[in-house]
C-alpha positions as CSV (number, residue, x, y, z in Angstrom):
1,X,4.9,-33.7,-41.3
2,X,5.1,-33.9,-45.0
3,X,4.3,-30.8,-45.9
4,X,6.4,-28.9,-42.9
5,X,8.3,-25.9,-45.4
6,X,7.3,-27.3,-48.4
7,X,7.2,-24.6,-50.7
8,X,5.3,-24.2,-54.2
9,X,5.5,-21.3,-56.9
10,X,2.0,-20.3,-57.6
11,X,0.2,-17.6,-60.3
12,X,-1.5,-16.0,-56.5
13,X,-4.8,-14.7,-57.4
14,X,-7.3,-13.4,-54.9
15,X,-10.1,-16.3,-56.1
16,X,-6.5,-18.9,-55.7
17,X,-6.1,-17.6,-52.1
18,X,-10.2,-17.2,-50.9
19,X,-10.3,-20.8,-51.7
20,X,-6.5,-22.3,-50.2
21,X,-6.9,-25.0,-47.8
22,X,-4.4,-25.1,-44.8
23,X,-2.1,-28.1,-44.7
24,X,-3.6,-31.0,-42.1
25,X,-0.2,-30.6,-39.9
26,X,3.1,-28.2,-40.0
27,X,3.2,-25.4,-42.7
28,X,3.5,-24.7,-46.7
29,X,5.0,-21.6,-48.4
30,X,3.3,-20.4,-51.4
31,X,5.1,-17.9,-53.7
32,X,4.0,-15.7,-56.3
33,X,5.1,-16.2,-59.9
34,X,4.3,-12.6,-60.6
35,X,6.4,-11.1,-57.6
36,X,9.4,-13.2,-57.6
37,X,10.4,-13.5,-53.6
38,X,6.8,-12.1,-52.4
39,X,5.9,-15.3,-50.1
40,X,2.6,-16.3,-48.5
41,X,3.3,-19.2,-45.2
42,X,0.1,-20.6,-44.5
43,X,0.2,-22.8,-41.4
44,X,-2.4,-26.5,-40.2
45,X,-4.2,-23.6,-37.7
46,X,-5.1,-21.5,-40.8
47,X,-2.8,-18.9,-40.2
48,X,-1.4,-16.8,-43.3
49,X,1.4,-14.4,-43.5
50,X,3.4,-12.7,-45.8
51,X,7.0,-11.9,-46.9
52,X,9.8,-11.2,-49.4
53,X,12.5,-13.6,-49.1
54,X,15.0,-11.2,-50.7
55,X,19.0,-12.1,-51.5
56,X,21.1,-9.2,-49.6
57,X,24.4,-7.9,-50.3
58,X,27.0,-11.0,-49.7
59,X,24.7,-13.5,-51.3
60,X,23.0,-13.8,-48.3
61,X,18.8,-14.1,-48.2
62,X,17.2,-12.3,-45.7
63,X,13.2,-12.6,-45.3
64,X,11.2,-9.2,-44.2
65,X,7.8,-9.7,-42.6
66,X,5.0,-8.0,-44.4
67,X,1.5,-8.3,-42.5
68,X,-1.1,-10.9,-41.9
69,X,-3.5,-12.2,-45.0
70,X,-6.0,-11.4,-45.7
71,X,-5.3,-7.9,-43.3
72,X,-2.9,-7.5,-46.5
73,X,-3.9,-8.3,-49.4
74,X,-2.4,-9.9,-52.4
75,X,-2.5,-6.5,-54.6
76,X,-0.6,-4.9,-51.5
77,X,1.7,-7.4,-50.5
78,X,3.3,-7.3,-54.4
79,X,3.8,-3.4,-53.4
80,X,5.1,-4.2,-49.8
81,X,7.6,-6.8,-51.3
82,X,8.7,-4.7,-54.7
83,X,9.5,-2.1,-51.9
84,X,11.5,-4.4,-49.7
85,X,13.3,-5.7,-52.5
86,X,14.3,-2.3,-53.9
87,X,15.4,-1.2,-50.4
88,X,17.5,-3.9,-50.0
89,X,19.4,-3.6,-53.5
90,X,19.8,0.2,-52.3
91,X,21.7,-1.0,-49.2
92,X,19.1,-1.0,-46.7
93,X,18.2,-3.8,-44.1
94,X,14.2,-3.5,-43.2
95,X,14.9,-6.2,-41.3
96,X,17.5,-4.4,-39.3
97,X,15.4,-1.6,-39.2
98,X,12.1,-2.8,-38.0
99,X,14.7,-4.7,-35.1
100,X,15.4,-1.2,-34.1
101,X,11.8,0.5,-33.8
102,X,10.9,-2.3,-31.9
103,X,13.8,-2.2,-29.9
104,X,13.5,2.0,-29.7
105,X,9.5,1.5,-28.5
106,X,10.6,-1.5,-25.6
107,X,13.1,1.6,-24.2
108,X,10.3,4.3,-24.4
109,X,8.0,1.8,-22.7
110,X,10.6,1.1,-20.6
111,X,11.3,4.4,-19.5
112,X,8.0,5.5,-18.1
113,X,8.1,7.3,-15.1
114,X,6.2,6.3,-11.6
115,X,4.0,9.5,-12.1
116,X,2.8,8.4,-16.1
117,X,3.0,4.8,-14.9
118,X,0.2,5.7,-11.2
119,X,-1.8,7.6,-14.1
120,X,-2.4,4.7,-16.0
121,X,-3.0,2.6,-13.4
122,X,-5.8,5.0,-12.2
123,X,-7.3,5.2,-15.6
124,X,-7.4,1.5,-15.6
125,X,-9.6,1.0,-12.3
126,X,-11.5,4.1,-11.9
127,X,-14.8,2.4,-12.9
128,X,-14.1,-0.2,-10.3
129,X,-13.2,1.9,-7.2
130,X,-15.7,4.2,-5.1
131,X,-14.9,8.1,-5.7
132,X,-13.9,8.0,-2.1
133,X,-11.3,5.4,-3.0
134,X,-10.0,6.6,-5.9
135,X,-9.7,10.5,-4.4
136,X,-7.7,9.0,-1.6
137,X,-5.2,7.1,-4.4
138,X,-5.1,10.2,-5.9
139,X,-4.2,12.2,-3.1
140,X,-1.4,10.2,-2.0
141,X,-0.2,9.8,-5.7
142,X,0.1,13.8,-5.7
143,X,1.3,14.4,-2.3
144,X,3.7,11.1,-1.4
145,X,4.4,8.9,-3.6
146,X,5.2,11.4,-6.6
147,X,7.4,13.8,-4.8
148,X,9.5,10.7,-3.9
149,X,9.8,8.5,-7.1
150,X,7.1,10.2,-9.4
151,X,9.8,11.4,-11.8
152,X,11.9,8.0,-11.8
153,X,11.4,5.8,-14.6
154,X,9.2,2.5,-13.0
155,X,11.4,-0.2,-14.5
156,X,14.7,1.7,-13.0
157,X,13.1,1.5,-9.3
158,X,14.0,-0.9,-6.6
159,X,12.6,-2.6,-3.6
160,X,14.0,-0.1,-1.6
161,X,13.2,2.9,-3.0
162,X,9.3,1.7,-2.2
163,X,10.2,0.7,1.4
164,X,12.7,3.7,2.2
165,X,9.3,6.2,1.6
166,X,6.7,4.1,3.7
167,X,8.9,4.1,6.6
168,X,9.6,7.6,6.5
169,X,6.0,7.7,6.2
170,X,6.1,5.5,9.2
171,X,7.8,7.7,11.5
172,X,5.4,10.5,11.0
173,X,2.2,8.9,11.0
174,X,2.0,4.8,11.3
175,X,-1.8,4.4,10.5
176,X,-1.4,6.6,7.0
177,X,1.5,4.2,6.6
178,X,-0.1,1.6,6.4
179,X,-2.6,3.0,4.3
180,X,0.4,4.0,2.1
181,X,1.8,1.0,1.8
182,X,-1.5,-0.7,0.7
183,X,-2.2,1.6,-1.9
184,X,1.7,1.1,-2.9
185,X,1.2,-2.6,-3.2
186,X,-2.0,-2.8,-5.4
187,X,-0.2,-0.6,-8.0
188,X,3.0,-2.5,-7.9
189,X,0.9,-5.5,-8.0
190,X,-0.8,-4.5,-11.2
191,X,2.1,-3.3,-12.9
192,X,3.6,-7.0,-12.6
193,X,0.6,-8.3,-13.7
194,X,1.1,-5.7,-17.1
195,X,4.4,-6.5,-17.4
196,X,5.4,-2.9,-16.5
197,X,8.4,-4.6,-14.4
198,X,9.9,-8.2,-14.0
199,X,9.7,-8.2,-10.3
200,X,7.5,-7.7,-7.1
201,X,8.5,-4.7,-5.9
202,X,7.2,-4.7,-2.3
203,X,7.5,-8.3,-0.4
204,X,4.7,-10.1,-0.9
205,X,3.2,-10.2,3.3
206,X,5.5,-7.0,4.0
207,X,3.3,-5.2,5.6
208,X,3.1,-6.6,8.7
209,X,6.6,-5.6,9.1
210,X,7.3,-2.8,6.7
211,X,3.6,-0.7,8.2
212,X,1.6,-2.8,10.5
213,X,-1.6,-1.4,10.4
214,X,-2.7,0.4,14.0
215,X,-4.2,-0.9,16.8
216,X,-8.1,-1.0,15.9
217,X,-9.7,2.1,17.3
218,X,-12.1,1.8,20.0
219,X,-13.7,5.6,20.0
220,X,-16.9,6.1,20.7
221,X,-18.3,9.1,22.1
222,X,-20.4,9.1,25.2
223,X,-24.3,11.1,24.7
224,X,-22.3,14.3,26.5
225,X,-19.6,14.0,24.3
226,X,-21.9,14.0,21.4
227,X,-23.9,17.0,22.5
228,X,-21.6,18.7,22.5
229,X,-19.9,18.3,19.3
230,X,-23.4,19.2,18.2
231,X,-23.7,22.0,20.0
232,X,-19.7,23.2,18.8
233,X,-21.3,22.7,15.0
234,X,-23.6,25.4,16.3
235,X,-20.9,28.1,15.4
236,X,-20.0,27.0,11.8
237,X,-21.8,28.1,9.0
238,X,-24.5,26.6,7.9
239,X,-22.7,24.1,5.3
240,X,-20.3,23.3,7.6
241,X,-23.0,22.9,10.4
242,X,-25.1,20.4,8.4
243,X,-21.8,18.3,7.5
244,X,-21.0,17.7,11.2
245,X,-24.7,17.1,12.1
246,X,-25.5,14.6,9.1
247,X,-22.1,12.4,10.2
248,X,-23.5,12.1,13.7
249,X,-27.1,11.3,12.2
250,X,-26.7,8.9,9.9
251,X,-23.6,7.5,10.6
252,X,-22.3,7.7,6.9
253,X,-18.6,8.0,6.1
254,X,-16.5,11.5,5.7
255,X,-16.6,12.0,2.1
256,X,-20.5,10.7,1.3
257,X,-21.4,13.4,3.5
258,X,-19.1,15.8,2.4
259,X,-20.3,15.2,-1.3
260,X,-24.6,15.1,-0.8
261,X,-26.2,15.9,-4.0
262,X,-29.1,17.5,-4.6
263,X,-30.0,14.5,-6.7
264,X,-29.6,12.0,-4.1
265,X,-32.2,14.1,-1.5
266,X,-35.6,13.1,-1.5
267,X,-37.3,16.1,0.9
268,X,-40.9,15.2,-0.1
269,X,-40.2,11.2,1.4
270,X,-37.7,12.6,3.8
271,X,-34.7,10.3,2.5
272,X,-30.8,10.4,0.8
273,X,-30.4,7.8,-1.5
274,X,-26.5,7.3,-2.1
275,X,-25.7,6.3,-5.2
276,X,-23.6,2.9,-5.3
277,X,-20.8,4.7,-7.3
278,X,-20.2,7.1,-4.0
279,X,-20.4,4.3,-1.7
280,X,-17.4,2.4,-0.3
281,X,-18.7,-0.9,-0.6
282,X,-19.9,0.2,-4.7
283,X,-24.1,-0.6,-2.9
284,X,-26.6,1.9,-3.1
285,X,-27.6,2.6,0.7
286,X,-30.7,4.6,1.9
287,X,-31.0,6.2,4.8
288,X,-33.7,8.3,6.1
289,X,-33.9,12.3,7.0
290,X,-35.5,13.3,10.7
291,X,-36.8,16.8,10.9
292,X,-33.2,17.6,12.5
293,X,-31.1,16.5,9.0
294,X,-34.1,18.3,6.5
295,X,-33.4,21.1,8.6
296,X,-29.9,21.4,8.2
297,X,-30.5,20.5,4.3
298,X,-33.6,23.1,4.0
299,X,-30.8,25.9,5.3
300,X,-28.0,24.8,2.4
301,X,-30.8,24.1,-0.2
302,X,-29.9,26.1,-3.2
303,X,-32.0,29.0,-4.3
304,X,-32.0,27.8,-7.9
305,X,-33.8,24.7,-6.0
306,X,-34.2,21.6,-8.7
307,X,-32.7,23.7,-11.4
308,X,-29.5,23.4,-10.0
309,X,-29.3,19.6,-11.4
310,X,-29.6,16.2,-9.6
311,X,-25.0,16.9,-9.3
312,X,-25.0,20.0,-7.5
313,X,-23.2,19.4,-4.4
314,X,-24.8,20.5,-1.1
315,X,-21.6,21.6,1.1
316,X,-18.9,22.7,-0.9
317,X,-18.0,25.8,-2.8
318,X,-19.9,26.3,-5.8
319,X,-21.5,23.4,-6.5
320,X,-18.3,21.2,-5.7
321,X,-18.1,18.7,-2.5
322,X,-17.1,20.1,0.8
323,X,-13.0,19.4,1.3
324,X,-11.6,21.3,5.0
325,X,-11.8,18.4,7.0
326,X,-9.0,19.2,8.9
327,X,-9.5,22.9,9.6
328,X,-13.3,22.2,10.5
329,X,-12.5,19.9,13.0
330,X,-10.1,22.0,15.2
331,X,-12.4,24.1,15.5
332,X,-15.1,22.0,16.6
333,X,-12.4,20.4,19.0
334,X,-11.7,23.8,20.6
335,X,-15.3,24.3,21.1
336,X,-16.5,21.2,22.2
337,X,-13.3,20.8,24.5
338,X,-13.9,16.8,24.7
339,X,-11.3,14.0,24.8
340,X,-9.5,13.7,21.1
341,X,-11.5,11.5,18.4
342,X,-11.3,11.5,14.7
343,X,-14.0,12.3,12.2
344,X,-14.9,8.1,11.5
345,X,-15.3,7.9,15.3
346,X,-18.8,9.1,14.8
347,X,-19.5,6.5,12.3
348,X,-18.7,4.4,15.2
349,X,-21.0,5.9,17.3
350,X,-23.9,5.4,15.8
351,X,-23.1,1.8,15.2
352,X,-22.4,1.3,19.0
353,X,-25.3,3.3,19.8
354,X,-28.0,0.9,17.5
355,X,-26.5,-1.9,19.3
356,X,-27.3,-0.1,22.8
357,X,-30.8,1.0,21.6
358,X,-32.2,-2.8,20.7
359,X,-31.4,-2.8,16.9
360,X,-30.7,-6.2,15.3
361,X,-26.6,-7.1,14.5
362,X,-27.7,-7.5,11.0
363,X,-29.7,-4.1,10.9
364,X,-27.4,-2.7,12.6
365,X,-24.5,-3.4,10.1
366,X,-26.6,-2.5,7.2
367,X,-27.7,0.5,8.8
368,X,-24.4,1.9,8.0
369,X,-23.7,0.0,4.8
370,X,-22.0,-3.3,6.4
371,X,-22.3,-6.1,4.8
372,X,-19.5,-7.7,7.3
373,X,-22.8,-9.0,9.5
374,X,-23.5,-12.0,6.5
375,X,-21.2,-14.9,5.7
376,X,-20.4,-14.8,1.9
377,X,-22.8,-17.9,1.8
378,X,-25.7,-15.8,3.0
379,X,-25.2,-12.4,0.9
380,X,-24.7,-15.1,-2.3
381,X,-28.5,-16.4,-1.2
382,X,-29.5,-13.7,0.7
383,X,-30.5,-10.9,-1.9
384,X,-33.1,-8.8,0.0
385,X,-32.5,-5.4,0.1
386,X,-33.0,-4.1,3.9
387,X,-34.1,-1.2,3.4
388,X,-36.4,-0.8,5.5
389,X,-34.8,-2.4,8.3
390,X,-32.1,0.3,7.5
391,X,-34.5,3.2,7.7
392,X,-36.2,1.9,11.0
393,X,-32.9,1.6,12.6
394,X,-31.7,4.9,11.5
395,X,-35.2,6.1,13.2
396,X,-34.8,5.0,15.9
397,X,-30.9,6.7,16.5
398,X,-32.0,9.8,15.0
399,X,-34.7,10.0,17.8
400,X,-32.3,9.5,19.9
401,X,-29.8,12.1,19.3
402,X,-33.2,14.1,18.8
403,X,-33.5,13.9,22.3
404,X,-29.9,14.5,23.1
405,X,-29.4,17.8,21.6
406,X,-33.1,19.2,21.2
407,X,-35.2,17.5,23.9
408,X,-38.8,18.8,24.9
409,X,-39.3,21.3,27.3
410,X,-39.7,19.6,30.9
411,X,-38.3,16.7,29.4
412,X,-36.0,14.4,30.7
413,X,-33.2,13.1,28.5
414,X,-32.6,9.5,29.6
415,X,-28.7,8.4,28.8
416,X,-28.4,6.3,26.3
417,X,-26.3,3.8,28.7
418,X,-29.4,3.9,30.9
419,X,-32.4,2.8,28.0
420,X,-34.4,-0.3,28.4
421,X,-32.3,-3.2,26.2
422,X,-29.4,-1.3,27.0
């Protein structure tokens, strides 16, 4: 440790410095003959830094950081440390001063709100989450978590102000509690992890307590029930048709169907490829078009045809993705006068129906974009694609519904429950 503060005047020249060798332990001070105070601390690690050890008012020395070397150089630090120096003699304190802009940009930090705060947060994962996903964070970001604490400042929040809105949440509607809180949980979570605040905000395994998730939902509509939501899509316009008859034909989620592109339709081989970044699961799935789904496409295809660009959305508005989930379906409720099921209950079908019609598990599952039928061991080794076993499962439901909701004439339609392998 012999050379821990040692400190030597040196005539600092550029060629001097290019060419200093770091101590072999602790830390030496070089300072400039020219500049008298200007100071360069170079440490065993190879660090350099400068400063002006300046004597204050009181006869009291007071050192004022200037940069990094060789960020700033030698010709600058002279100008950094004359400046210091003169400030000082004027009465200033840099020191003081740079204390209290560091101090003044903590409380800013500090004092960002929930809202700026969720914003950041989204920023900061959107290339990681499915547009699905990151809709749905946005949506409850807009319409619950922002009307509740969106204006607070983050750090200023506590526990209960987090648990007081998901169980008000609660009371209205459990299951989009739950959903709440998770969504709640992975922003607080990251914001520990960024230092945004000091502590968890929501317990660590609340939710079973705080918004136990629902009972898993069992829905799965018989081949009447089916027909007849088909038959209740009937009335809709066409967009709106096709979005109800593509959920019960491919079995895809809400919002992949709702946003079909016509970059993503293949009419000439009669499939949809979805693109990974729309997926759930972030994997491109395939899934093939009967003459029932290139129908219902041919009817919404635009005029403009391919000129409309591979991101013109089929469904919606202009171009945009189709969005009145809620209003659609009461209608198609009050049409199809069945027992009450939810939008992802068709999803469901399908899967329950591949199992009745023979399909493997594993084909099954990837049929609609599982990859829950592999142990993590198997889809680390396993790498083969399925697509075709996706496609020939797909078939083999979509002749199925074929024959639900537009059998041949004199034909009998055979119940599902009532198939061979059934």
């Amino acid at each position: 440790m012999e050379n821990q503060g040692v400190a030597m005047r040196q005539d600092l020249t550029d060629a001097f410095l290019r060419n200093v060798t770091p101590p072999q332990e602790g830390r030496i001070e070089l300072r400039d003959a020219k500049v008298r105070g200007l100071v360069l601390r170079l440490t065993a690690g190879g660090a350099a830094s400068w400063s002006a050890r300046v004597l204050a008012g009181g006869g009291k020395h007071t050192r004022v950081s200037l940069g990094t070397y060789p960020a700033v150089s030698l010709a600058d630090a002279r100008k950094l440390a004359m400046d210091a120096m003169s400030r000082v003699h004027k009465g200033q304190d840099p020191v003081a001063e740079k204390k209290a802009e560091r101090a003044a940009r903590k409380a800013a930090l500090a004092e960002r709100t929930v809202a700026e705060r969720l914003a950041e947060w989204q920023a900061a994962k959107a290339s990681r989450w499915s547009d699905s996903y990151a809709a749905e964070v946005a949506r409850l970001a807009e319409r619950e978590i922002g009307p509740a604490l969106g204006k607070k400042a983050l750090r200023a929040t506590k526990r209960e102000d987090w648990t007081r809105m998901i169980a008000k949440k609660r009371q209205a509607a459990p299951a989009a509690a739950a959903h709440l809180y998770r969504v709640c949980a992975s922003f607080l979570n990251h914001a520990e992890a960024e230092g945004w605040i000091e502590l968890p905000m929501l317990p660590r395994k609340g939710a079973s307590r705080s918004a136990p998730p629902p009972a898993p939902r069992d829905r799965a509509l018989s081949d009447d029930e089916l027909a007849a939501v088909w038959k209740a899509s009937g009335g809709e316009p066409p967009k709106l048709r096709a979005f109800v008859r593509l959920l019960i034909l491919t079995g895809c989620r809400r919002e992949e169907a709702a946003g079909i592109a016509t970059g993503e339709v293949d009419r000439a081989a009669a499939l949809w490829r979805l693109p990974a970044e729309r997926a759930k699961n972030n994997r491109e799935h395939v899934m093939p078009l009967s003459d029932l789904a290139l129908g219902e496409l041919g009817a919404v295809w635009p005029e403009h045809g391919e000129e409309a660009g591979a991101d013109w959305r089929l469904l919606g508005a202009g171009g945009g993705a189709f969005s009145g989930f809620s209003r659609l379906k009461a209608r198609i409720d009050a049409a199809a006068g069945i027992a009450p099921w939810r939008w992802h209950d068709l999803r469901r079908t399908c899967r329950t129906g591949l199992a009745r019609l023979g399909v493997d598990r594993l084909h099954a599952e990837r049929a609609i974009n599982h990859v829950s039928g592999q142990s993590s061991l198997e889809r680390t080794y396993d790498v083969h694609g399925y697509e075709a076993e996706t496609i020939a499962a797909l078939q083999r439901w979509q002749a199925h519904v074929a024959s639900l909701v537009a059998p041949s004439p004199g034909a009998e339609v055979v119940p599902l429950r009532r198939r061979a392998g059934a």
